[in-house]
C-alpha positions in Angstrom: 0.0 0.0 0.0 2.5 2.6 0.8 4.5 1.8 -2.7 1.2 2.0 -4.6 0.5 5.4 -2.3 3.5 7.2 -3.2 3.6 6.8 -6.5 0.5 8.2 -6.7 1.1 11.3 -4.7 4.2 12.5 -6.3 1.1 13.2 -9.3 -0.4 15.9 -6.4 0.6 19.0 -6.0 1.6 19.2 -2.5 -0.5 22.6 -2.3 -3.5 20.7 -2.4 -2.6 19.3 1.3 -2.9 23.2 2.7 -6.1 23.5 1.7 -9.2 21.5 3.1 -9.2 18.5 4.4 -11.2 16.9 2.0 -8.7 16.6 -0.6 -6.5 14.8 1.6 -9.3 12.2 2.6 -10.2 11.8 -1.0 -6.3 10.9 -1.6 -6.4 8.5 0.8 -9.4 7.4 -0.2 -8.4 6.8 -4.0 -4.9 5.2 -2.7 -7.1 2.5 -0.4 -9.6 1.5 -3.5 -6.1 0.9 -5.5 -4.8 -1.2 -2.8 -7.8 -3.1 -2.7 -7.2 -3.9 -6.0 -3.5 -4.6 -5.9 -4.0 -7.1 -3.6 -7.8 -9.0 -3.1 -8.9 -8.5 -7.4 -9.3 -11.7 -8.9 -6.6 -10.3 -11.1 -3.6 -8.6 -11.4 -3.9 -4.8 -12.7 -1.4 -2.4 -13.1 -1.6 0.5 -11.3 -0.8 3.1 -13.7 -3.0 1.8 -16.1 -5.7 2.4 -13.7 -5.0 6.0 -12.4 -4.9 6.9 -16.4 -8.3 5.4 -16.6 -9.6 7.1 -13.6 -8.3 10.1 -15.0 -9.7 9.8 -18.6 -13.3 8.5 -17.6 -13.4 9.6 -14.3 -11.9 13.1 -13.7 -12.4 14.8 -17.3 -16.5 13.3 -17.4 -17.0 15.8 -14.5 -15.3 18.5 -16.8 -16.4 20.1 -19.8 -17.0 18.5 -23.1 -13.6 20.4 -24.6 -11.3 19.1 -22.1 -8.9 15.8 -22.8 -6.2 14.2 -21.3 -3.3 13.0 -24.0 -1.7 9.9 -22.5 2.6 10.3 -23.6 2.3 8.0 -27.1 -1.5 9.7 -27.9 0.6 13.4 -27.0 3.2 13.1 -29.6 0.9 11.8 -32.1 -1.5 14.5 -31.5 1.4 17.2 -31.9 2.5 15.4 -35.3 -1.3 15.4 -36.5 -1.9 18.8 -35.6 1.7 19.8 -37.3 0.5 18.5 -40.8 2.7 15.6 -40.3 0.4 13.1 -41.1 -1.2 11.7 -44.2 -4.8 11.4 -43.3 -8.3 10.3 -44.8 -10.3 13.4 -45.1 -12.7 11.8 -42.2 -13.9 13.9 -39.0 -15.6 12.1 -36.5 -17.3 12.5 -33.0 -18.5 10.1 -30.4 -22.8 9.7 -29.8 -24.1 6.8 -27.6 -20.6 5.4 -27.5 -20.2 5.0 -31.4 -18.0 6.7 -34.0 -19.9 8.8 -36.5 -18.7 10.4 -38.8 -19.7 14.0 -39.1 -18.2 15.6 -42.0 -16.0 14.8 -45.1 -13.3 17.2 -46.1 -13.4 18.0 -50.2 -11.2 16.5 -52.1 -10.1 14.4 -50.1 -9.4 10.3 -50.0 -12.7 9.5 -48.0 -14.5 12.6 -50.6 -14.4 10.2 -53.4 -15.4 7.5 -51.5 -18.8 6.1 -50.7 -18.3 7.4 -46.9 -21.1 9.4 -46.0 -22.2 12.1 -43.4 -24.0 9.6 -40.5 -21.9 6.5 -41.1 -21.2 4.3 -38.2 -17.2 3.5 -38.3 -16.7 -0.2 -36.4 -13.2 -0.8 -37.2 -9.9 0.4 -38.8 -7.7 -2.3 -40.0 -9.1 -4.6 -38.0 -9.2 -3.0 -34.6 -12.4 -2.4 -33.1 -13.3 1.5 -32.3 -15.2 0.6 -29.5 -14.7 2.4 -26.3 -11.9 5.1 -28.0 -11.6 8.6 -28.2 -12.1 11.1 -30.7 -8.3 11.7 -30.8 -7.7 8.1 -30.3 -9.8 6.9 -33.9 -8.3 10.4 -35.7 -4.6 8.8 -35.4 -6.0 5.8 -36.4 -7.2 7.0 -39.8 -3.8 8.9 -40.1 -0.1 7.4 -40.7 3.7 8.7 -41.4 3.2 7.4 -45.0 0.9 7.4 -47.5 -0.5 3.8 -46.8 -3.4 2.2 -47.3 -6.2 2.3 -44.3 -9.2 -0.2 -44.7 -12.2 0.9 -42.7 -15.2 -1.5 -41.6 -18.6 0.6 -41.5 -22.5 0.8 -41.3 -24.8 2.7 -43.1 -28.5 4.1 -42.0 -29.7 1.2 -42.8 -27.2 -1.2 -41.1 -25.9 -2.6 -43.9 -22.1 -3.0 -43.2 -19.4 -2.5 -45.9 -16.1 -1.6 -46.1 -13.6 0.6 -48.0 -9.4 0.7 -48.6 -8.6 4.3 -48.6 -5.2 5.3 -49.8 -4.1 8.3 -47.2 -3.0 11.5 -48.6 -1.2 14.8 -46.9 -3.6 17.1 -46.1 -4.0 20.6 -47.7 -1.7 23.2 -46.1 -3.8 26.1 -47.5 -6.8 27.2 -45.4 -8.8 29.0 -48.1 -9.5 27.4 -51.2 -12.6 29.1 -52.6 -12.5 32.7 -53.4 -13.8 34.7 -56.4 -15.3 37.7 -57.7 -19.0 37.2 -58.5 -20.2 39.9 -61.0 -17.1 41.9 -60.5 -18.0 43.4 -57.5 -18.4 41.0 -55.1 -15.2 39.0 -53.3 -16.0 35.8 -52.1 -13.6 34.0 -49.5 -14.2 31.2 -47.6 -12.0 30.1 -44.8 -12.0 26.4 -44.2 -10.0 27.1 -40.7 -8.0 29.2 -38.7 -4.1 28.1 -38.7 -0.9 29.7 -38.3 -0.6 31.3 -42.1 -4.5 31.7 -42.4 -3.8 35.5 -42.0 -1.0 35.6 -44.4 -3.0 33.5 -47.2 -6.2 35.5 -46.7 -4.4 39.1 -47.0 -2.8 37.8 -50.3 -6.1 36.4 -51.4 -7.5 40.2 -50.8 -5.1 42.0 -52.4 -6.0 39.6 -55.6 -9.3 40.1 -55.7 -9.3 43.8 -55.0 -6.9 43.8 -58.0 -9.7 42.2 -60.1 -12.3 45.2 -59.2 -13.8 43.8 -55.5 -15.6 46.6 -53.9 -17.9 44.3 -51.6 -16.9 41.4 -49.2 -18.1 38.0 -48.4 -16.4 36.0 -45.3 -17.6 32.8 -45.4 -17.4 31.3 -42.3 -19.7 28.3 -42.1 -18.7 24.8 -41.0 -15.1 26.5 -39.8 -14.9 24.9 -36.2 -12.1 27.1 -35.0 -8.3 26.4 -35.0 -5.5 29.2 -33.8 -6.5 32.4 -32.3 -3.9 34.0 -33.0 -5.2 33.9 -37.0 -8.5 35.3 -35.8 -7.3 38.1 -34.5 -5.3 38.9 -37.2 -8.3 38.9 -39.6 -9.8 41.1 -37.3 -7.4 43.5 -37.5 -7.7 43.5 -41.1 -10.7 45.9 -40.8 -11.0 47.4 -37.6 -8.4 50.2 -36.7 -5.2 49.8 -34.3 -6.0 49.4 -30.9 -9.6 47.6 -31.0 -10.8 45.5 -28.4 -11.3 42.2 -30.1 -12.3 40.0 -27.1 -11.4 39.8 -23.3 -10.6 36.9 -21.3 -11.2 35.6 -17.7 -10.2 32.7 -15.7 -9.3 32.0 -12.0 -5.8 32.4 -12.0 -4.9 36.7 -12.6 -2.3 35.7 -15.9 -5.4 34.4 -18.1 -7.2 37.9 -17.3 -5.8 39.6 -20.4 -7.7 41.9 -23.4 -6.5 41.4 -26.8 -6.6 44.4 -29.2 -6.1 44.9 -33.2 -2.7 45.1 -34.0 -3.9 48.2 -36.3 -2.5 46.4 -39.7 -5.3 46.8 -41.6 -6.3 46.5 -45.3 -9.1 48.5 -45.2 -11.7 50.5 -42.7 -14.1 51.0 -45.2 -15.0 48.3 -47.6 -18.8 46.7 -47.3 -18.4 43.1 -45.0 -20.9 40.5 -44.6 -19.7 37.4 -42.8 -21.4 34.0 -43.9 -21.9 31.5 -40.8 -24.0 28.4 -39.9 -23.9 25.5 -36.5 -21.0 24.5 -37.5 -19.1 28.0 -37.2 -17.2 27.7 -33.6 -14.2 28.5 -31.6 -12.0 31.0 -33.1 -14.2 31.5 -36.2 -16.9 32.6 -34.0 -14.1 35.3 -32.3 -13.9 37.0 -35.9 -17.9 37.0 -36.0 -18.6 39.0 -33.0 -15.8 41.5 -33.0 -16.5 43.0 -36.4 -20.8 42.7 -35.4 -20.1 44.5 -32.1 -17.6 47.1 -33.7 -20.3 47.7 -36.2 -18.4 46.4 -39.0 -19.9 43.6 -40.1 -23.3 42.7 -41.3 -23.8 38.7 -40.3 -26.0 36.4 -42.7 -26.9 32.8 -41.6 -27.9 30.8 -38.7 -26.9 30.6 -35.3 -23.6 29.4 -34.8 -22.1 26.5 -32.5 -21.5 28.4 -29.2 -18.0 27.8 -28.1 -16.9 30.9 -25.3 -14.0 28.6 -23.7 -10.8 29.1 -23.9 -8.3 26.3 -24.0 -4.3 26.0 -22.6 -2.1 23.0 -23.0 -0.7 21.6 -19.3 2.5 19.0 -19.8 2.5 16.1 -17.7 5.7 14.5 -15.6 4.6 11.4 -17.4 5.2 12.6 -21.1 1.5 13.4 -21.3 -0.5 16.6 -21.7 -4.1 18.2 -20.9 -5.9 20.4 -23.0 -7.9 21.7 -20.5 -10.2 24.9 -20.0 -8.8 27.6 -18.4 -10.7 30.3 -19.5 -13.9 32.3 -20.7 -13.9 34.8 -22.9 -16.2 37.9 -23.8 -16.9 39.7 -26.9 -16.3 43.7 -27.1 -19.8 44.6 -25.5 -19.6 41.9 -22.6 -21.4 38.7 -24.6 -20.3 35.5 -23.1 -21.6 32.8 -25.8 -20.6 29.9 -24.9 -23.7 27.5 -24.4 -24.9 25.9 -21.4 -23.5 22.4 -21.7 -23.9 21.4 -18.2 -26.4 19.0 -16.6 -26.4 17.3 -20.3 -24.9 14.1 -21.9 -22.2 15.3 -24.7 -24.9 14.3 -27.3 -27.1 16.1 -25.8 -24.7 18.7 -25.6 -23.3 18.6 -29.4 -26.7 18.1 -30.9 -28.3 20.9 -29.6 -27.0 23.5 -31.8 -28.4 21.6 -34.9 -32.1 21.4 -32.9 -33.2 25.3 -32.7 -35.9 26.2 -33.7 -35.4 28.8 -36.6 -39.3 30.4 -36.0 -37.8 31.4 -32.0 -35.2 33.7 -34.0 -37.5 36.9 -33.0 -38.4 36.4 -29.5 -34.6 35.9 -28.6 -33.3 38.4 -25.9 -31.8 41.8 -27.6 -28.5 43.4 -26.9 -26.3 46.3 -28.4 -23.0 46.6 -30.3 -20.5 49.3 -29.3 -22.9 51.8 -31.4 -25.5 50.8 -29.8 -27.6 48.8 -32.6 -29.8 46.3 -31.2 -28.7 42.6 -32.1 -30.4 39.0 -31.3 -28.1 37.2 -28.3 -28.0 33.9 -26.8 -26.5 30.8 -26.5 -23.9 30.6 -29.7 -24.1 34.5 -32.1 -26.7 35.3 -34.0 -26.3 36.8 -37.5 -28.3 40.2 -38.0 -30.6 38.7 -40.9 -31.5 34.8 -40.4 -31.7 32.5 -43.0 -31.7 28.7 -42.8 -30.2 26.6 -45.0 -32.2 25.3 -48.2 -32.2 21.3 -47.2 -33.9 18.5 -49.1 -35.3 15.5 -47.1 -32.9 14.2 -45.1 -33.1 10.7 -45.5 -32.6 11.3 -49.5 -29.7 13.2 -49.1 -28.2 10.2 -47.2 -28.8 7.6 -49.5 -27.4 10.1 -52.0 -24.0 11.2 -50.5 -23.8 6.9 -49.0 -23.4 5.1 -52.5 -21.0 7.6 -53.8 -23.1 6.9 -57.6 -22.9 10.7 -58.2 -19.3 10.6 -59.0 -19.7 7.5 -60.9 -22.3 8.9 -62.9 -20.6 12.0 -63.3 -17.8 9.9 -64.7 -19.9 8.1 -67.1 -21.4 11.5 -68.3 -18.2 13.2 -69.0 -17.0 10.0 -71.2 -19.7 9.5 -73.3 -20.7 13.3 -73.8 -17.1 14.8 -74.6 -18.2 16.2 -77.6 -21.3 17.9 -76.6 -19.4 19.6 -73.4 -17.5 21.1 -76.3 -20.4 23.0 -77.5 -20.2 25.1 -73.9 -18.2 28.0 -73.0 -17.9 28.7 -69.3 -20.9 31.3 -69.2 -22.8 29.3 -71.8 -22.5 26.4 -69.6 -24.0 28.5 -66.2 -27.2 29.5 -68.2 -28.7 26.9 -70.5 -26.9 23.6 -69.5 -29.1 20.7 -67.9 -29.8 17.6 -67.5 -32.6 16.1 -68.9 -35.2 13.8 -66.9 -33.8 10.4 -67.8 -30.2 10.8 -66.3 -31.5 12.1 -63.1 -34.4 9.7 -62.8 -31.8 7.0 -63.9 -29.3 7.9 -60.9 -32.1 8.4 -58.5 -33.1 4.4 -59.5 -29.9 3.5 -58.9 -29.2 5.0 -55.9 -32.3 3.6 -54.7 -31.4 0.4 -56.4 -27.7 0.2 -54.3 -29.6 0.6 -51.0 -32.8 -1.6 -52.0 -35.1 1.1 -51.2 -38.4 2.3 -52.9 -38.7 6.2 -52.9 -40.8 8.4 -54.9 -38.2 11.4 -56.3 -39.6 14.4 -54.8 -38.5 17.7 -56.9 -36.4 18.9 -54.4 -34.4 16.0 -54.3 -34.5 16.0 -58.1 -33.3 19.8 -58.4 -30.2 18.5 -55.7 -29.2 15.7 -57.8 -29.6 18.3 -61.1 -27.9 21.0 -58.9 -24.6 18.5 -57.6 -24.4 16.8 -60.9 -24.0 20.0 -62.9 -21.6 21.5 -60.3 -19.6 18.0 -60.0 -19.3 18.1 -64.3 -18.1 22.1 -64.1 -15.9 21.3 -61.6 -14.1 17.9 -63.5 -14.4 19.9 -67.4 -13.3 23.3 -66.7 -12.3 24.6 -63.1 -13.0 24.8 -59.5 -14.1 28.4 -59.7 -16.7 27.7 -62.4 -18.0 25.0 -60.4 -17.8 27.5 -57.6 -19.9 29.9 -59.4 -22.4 27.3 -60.4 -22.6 26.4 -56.4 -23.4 29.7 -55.0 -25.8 30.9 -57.3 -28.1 27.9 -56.0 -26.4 28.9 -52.7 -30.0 30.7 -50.4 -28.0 32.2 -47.7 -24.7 33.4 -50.1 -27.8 35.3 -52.1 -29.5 36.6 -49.6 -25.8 38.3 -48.5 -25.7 39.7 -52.0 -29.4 41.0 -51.2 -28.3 42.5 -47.8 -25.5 44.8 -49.2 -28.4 46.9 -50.3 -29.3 47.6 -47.0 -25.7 47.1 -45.3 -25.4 50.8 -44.4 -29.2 51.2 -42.7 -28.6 47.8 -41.0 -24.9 48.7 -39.3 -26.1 52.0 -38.0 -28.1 52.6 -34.8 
């Protein structure tokens, strides 16, 4: 007992013993059950691996949903992950009623032309069960040092299990890809994340389309889940003069308490900026939102966004490991604190709930004010100044859609055996009077519904998707991303409703 009981206290702080008794009964408390186990179990268990399992599943389930502990080997493989160091799949995933799902596919990538979709169940990779592991535990899995082959065991909606090789690839270092001028006057520029050169990228990416005659701005900040804050604040002080507050923090120890302020390099003060965002715009993404909508600068278009007002500091362990724990909170320019409740709640619970509000509750939301004073919509998450939900067909179409991948197959088979007619098409030819006529789409939809032995009627908003994906899939495989581009936001609800608001942009940022 004292062996086991040592080893474990050189892991406290011996500060903890000159505060309340209670921390030093629950020590010894802790060190008896570990004993008991040592010595009368049925059988032997080592006692590290047991304090790191206490830790994982015991201490950080009372904690928030953001906050993980590394183990040493999970550490440096996190570090080379998050360094670009390994090739990876293209799949995100989180964890809901202890199963791997996974929630998004990044374009272009491995997984992307796969037929992975959105909602899959993932039950193995190479062979080794996912059950029981961590987020950060299945995203190394999916990675490697080397562009090797991965297979991965999974389960669709309707439990039918199949599996895919997937040959990994190095991800993207760029952090914007899309960007354009739309009827020479509008810039375009979607940021996929926030990393260390996302500031650098995105000021050359201005100066380009300023050069090509952009006198109006579109961020595009939906489905960006955060990444460094450092880059946020730089695109902040793209806009806003030197010496803006940008956000504030606060945590219990006095060396988190800290403001941060524009650095004052700044490409312009006066150009027209709508920011595009959705649920899936959090973190440092959501840091850009609400300092340029409380300094007035900004007109937001979109839904609500995901809510995330924590910040986060890594803490290195004796043991090799680390904890990315939260340490802070932090506050927009006028005092907003948006991070949602996400206590009392399971983590679905918890991760779901951004995706379940109710879009008609938009105008009975409390109201607050920007630094001018112009009343804005507040709550859990930000809230653009004109909400518009996204145009969605059914979802259970969509997901036999994006799960039998046929649409790039049938894209494929398009292409080949209608060279010569694509010929016919210039670029803005293409955009206007190009479609596809009722037996190609009906004959996808019947194959789709073939793969998954289903029996659905095609209801037109499914058919104008498959139309709509098809047509930007051929632009995007004949001619060029940015013509594909093109083709996608002009069916884009929310990206054309920001066009519409710049009539108004002036009226809606003043008081």
């Amino acid at each position: 007992m004292k062996k086991i009981f040592f080893l474990f206290l050189v892991l406290i702080p011996l500060s903890l013993f000159s505060q309340k008794d209670k921390y030093y009964e629950s020590i010894m408390l802790f060190s008896n059950v570990l004993n008991h186990i040592k010595v009368n179990y049925l059988e032997e268990k080592d006692a590290n691996e047991l304090i790191e399992a206490a830790i994982e599943d015991g201490i950080f389930k009372k904690l928030d949903p953001h906050t993980h502990y590394f183990r040493p080997q999970k550490y440096e493989d996190y570090k080379k992950y998050m360094e670009g160091k390994f090739y990876e799949t293209g799949i995100k995933v989180e964890i809901i009623n202890d199963k791997c799902i996974v929630s998004s596919i990044v374009p272009e990538s491995p997984a992307y032309f796969s037929e992975i979709a959105a909602g899959d169940i993932i039950l193995s990779i190479d062979d080794v069960s996912v059950k029981e592991k961590s987020v950060p535990e299945i995203e190394l899995m999916l990675c490697d040092d080397d562009d090797t082959e991965v297979k991965i065991k999974l389960q669709d909606k309707s439990q039918r299990e199949y599996q895919v090789s997937l040959e990994r690839a190095m991800p993207s270092t760029t952090t914007i890809n899309d960007y354009l001028v739309f009827n020479s006057v509008y810039g375009y520029i979607k940021i996929n994340e926030f990393e260390v050169n996302t500031g650098k990228e995105f000021r050359e990416i201005y100066n380009k389309l300023e050069n090509e005659g952009m006198e109006k701005l579109i961020i595009d900040l939906r489905g960006n889940g955060g990444g460094t804050g450092v880059s946020a604040y730089d695109i902040v002080s793209c806009f806003l003069q030197e010496d803006e507050l940008i956000v504030y923090n606060e945590g219990r120890k006095k060396d988190l308490c800290d403001s941060i302020f524009t650095s004052g390099d700044d490409l312009s003060e006066e150009i027209p900026i709508i920011l595009l965002i959705d649920r899936g715009t959090a973190s440092a993404s959501e840091i850009v939102t609400c300092s340029l909508q409380d300094h007035d600068r900004a007109l937001v278009v979109g839904t609500n966004s995901f809510g995330k007002g924590l910040g986060m500091m890594w803490y290195y362990l004796s043991n090799g490991g680390a904890i990315l724990m939260t340490c802070m909170k932090y506050y927009t320019p006028t005092g907003r604190f948006i991070q949602r409740d996400y206590k009392n709640k399971s983590f679905e619970e918890y991760r779901k709930e951004v995706n379940n509000f109710d879009s008609t509750k938009y105008a009975s939301l409390p109201v607050g004010s920007t630094m001018n004073g112009r009343k804005i919509k507040v709550g859990g998450g930000l809230f653009p100044d004109v909400f518009i939900d996204e145009k969605r067909i059914d979802e259970d179409d969509l997901f036999l859609i994006k799960s039998t991948g046929l649409v790039n197959k049938f894209t494929d088979e398009y292409i080949n055996s209608n060279k010569e007619n694509l010929k016919k098409y210039d670029i803005n030819k293409y955009k206007s009077e190009f479609s596809l006529n009722d037996e190609i789409i009906n004959g996808l939809w019947n194959n789709i519904l073939e793969r998954k032995n289903k029996k659905y009627d095609l209801k037109p908003e499914t058919k104008d998707y498959l139309q709509y994906i098809m047509k930007y899939e051929i632009a995007r495989k004949v001619w060029s991303k940015e013509t594909a581009l093109l083709i996608k936001l002009k069916e884009d609800i929310q990206f054309l409703k920001a066009l519409e608001s710049f009539n108004d942009i002036d009226k809606m940022l003043k008081p």
